[in-house]
C-alpha positions in Angstrom: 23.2 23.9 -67.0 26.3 22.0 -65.0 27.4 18.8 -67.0 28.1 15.6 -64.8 29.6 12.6 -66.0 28.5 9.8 -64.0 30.9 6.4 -64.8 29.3 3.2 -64.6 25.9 5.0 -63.4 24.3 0.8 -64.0 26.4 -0.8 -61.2 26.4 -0.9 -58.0 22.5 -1.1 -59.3 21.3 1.3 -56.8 23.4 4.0 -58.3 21.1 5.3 -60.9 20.0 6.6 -57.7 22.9 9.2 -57.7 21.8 10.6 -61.2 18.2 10.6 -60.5 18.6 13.4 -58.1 21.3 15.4 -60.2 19.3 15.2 -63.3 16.3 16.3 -60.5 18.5 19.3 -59.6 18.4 20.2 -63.0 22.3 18.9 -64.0 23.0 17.2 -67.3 23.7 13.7 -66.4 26.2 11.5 -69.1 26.4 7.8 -68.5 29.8 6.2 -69.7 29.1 2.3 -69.0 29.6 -1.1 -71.0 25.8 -2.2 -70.8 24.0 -1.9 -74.0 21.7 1.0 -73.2 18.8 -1.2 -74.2 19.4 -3.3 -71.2 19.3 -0.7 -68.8 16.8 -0.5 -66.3 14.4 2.4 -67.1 14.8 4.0 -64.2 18.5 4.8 -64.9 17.1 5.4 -68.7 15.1 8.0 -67.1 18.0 9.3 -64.8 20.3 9.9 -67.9 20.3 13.3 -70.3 22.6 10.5 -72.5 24.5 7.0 -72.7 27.8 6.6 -74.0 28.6 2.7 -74.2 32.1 1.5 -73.8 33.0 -1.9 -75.0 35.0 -2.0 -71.3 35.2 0.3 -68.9 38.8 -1.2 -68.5 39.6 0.2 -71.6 41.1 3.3 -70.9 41.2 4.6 -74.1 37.5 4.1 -74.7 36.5 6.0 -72.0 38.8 8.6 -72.7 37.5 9.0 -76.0 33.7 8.7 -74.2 34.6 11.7 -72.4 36.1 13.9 -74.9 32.7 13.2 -77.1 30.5 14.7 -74.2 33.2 17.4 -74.1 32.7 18.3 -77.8 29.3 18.0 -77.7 28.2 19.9 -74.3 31.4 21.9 -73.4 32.8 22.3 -70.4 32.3 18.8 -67.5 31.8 20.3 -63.9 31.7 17.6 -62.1 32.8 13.2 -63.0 32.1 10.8 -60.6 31.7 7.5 -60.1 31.4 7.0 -56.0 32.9 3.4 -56.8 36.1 2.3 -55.1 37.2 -0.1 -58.1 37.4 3.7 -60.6 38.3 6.3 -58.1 42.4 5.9 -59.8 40.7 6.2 -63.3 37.9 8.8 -62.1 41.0 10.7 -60.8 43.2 10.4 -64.0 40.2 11.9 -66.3 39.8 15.0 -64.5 43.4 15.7 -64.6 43.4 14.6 -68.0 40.7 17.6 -68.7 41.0 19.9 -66.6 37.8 18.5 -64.3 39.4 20.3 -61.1 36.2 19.2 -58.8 37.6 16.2 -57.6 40.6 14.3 -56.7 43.5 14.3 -59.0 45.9 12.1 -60.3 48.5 13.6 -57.9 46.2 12.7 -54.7 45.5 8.6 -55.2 48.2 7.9 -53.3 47.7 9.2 -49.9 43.6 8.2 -50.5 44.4 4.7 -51.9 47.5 3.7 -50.3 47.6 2.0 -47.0 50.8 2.3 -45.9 50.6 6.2 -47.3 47.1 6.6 -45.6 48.8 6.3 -42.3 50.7 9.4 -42.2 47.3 11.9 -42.7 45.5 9.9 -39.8 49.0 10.5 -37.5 48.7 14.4 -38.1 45.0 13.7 -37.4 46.0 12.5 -34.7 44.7 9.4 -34.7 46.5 5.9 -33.0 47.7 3.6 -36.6 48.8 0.0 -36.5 52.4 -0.5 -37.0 53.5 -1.4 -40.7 56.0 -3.3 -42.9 56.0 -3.3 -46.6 56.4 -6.6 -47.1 60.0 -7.6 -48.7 62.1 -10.5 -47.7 61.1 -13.4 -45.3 64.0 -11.8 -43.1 62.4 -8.3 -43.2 59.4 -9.5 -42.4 60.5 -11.3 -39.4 62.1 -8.6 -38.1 58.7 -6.8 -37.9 57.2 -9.7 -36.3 59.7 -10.0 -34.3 58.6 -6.2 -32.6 54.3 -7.0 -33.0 54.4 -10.5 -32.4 52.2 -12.9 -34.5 49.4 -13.1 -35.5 49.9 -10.6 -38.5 47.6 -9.4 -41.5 49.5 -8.8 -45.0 47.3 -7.5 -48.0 47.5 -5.4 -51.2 48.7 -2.0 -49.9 46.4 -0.5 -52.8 43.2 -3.1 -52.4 39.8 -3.2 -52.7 37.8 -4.7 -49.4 39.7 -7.8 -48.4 40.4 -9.6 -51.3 43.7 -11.2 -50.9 44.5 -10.1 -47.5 45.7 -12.9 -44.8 46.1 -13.8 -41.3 49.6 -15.3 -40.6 50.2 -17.1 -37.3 53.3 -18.7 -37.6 56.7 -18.5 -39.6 55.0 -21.8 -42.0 51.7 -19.4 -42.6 54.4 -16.8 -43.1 56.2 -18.6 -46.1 53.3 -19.6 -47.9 52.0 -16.1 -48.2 55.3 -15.0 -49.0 55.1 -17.7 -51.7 51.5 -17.9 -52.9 51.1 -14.0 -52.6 50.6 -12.3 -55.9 53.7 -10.8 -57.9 54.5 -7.5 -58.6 52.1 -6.3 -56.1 53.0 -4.2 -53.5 51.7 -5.9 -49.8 51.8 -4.1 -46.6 52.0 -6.3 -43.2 50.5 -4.8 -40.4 50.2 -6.2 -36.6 46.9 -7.7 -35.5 44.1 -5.4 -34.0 41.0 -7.2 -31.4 38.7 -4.6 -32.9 35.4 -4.2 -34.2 35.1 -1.2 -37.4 33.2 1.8 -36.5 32.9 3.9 -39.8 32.5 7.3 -40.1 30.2 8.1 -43.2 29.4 11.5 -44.4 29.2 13.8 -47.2 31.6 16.3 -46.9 30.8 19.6 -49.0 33.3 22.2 -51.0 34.4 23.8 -47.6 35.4 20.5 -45.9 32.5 20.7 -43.6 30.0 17.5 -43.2 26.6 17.9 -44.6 25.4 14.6 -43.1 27.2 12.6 -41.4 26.3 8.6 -39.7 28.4 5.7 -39.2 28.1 1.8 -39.1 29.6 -1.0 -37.2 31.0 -4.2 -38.5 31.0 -6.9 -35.6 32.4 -9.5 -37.5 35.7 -9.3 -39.7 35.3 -8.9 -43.6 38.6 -10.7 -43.9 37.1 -14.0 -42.0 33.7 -13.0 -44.3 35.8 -13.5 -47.2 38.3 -16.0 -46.7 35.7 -18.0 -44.6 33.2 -18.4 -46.6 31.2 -17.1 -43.6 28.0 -15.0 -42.5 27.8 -11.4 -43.3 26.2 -8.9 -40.6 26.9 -4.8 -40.3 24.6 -2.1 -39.3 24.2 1.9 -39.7 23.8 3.6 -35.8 20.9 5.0 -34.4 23.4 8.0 -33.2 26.9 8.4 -34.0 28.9 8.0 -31.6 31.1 11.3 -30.5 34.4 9.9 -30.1 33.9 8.1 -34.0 32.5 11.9 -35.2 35.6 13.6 -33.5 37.8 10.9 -35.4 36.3 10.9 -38.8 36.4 15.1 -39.1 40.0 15.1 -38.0 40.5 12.8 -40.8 38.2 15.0 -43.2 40.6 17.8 -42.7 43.7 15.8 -42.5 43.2 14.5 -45.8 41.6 17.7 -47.4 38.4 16.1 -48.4 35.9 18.1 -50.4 32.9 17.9 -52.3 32.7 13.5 -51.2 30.8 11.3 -49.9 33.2 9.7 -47.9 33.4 5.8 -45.7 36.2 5.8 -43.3 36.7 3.1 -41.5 38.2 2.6 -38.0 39.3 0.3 -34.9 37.3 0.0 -31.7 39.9 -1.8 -29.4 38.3 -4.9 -27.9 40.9 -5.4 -25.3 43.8 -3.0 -24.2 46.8 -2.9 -26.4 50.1 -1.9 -25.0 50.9 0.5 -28.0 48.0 1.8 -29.5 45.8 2.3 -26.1 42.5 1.1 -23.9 39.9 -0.8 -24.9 37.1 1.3 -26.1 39.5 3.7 -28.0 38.9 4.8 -31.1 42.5 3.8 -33.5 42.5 4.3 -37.8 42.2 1.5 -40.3 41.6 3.2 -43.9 39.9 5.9 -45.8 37.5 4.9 -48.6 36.8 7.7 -51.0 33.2 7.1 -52.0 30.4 5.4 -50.0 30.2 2.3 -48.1 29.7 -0.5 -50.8 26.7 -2.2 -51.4 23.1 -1.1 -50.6 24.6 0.8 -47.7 23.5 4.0 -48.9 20.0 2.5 -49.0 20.0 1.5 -45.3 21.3 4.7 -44.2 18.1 6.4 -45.4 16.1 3.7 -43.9 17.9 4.3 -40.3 17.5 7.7 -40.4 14.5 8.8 -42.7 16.5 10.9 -45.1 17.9 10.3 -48.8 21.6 10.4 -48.9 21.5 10.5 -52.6 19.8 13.5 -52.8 21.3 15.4 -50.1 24.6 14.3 -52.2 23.6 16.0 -55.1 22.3 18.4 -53.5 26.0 19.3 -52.0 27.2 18.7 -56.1 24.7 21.1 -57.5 24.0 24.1 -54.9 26.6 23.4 -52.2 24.3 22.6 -49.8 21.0 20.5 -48.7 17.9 21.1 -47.1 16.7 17.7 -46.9 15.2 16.7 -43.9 16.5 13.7 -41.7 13.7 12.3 -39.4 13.4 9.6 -37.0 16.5 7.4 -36.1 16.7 3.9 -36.0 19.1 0.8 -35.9 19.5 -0.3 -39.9 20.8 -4.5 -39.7 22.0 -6.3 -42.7 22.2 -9.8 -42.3 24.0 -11.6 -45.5 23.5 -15.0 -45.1 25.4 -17.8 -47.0 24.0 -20.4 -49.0 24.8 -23.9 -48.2 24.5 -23.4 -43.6 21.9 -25.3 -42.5 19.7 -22.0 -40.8 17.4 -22.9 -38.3 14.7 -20.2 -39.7 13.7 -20.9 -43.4 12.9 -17.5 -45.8 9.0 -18.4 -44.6 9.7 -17.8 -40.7 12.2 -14.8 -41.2 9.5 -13.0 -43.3 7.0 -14.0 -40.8 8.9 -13.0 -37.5 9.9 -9.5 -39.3 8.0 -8.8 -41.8 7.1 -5.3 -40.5 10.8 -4.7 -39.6 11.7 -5.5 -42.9 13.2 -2.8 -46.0 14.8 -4.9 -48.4 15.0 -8.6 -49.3 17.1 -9.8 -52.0 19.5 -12.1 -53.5 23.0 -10.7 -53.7 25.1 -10.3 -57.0 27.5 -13.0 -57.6 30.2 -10.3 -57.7 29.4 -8.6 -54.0 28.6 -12.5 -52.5 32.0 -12.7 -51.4 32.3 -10.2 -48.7 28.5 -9.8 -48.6 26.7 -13.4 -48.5 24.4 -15.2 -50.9 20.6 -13.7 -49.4 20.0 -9.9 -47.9 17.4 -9.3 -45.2 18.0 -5.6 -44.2 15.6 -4.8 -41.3 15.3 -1.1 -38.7 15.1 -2.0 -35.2 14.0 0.9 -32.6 16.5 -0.9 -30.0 19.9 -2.6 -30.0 18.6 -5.2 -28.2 15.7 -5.7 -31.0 18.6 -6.1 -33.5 20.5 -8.3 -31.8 17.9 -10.7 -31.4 17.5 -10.2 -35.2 20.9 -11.5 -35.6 21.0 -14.3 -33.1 17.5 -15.5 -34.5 18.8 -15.7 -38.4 22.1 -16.9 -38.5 21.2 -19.5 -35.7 22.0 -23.0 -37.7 21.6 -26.4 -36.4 
């Protein structure tokens, strides 16, 4: 029997998901977390061979020590994962640590979680990148916005979503950041892209190749999400588009990805740009290690009538999946934010489309900021269905 530790298996809380099929496959599945096991729900209970609590999962030594416990006691870990952005550097330094070589080490983090070093893997890919400064002086940075122009985006070079990033427009907006922005952190400035994201999701198996693959499209910016206080709206793609499938396994083998379940995220020009090329075309943003956040993984089996967390430990425990992928469909999120005066209430959403509807839920005070206050994720046969979804529930007075 393979041994899987599974870190923080009790958030995001669809995750228990993940260990219910390993366990299913007949893998023993060890939770490391900092919830009291009572307070588990019991479907993770029942997704779990055993629980290790950690006072913190912040605490390295405690997890560490977590680890070597399920070590002593089971032998040898095959696989430790936690599919969550916030613990791939941790996730990364444990399997160095022992000798876990199925999975990123600690000598890969920084081309998968450094912007500015992401950029080099997409180039041999290939693919178009924004041009970049690593933010130093107000002079250096001038000089680079002197060659883009303004507006500019700077944000944590090694970040998680858009948390701290910013749109400067002027040499004032410029100085603030440059004041306000947080110490000892390394930023990256790069020039401003009219884009919408495309992503590329997919779980890649121990060859490279894609096991599944879909995508999803963000109209709206998660910066302005965040920083505005604003609407959230994204959805998964009836069909992925070719020139998005072409981009994201150039990347796959451009940044040696195996054995993952992979979000990468990219530019669709809106208008031409006189460096990186037409509108339309297809330019990189960032890799993400570990799938799209939130109940994305959720929606992508509602779009295309599969399980993603199956056929994920599927690839973990024979290499491969048989599971079936059925009809196709538009998947819509709609995070709405509390205090907007909406023109539908809860009543008339549920009643307009109830049938469309898959989940409804609040959203976790610690996703809210990129994500909105109240989920409605829906499946719409047409784009045109969807966008009337849209246009209908985020209408306000």
């Amino acid at each position: 029997m393979k041994n899987c530790i599974f870190i923080s298996p009790n958030f995001p809380t669809n995750y228990w998901q993940f260990c219910r099929e390993l366990k299913n496959n007949g893998m023993n599945v060890l939770g490391i977390g900092d919830q009291p096991y009572d307070e588990l729900t019991d479907d993770l209970k029942g997704s779990l061979n055993e629980y290790y609590k950690v006072s913190s999962l912040e605490n390295e030594d405690e997890v560490y020590r977590a680890v070597a416990f399920f070590i002593f006691k089971h032998g040898r870990i095959d696989w430790l994962e936690s599919n969550n952005e916030y613990w791939l550097e941790r996730d990364a330094k444990l399997r160095t640590d022992f000798n876990i070589t199925s999975g990123f080490q600690v000598e890969d983090i920084p081309r998968i979680k450094y912007k500015s070093k992401m950029k080099e893997y997409y180039i041999k890919a290939g693919i178009p990148v924004a041009r970049h400064h690593l933010v130093d002086t107000l002079e250096g940075c001038l000089e680079f916005i002197k060659k883009v122009g303004y507006p500019v985006i700077a944000k944590p070079d090694n970040g998680v979503g858009a948390s701290h990033t910013y749109k400067l427009s002027d040499e004032e907006e410029l100085k603030q950041f440059l004041d306000q922005k947080l110490p000892h952190i390394p930023y990256i400035m790069e020039e401003f892209v009219d884009a919408e994201v495309n992503s590329y999701d997919a779980i890649i198996d121990a060859n490279g190749e894609p096991v599944f693959e879909t995508g999803n499209v963000t109209p709206n910016s998660i910066m302005d999400i965040v920083n505005n206080a604003d609407n959230s709206i994204y959805y998964i793609v009836k069909t992925l588009k070719p020139d998005v499938k072409k981009a994201g396994r150039a990347t796959v083998k451009s940044f040696g990805v195996k054995s993952r379940f992979v979000h990468f995220e990219f530019f669709r020009l809106l208008k031409d740009h006189k460096v990186l090329g037409k509108k339309g075309d297809v330019i990189a943003l960032e890799v993400n290690m570990r799938p799209c956040g939130g109940f994305t993984p959720d929606m992508i089996n509602f779009a295309h009538s599969t399980n993603v967390y199956k056929i994920w430990a599927d690839m973990i425990a024979f290499g491969h999946s048989t599971v079936p992928v059925g009809k196709h469909a538009f998947c819509a999120f709609a995070g709405l934010r509390d205090g907007k005066d909406f023109v539908m209430s809860h009543k008339d959403i549920m009643k307009a489309y109830g049938e469309n509807m898959k989940m409804v839920d609040r959203i976790p005070d610690v996703l809210s900021g990129a994500m909105g206050n109240q989920m409605y994720v829906a499946v719409f046969d047409t784009e045109k269905q969807m966008k009337a979804f849209y246009e209908n529930v985020l209408k306000c007075r």
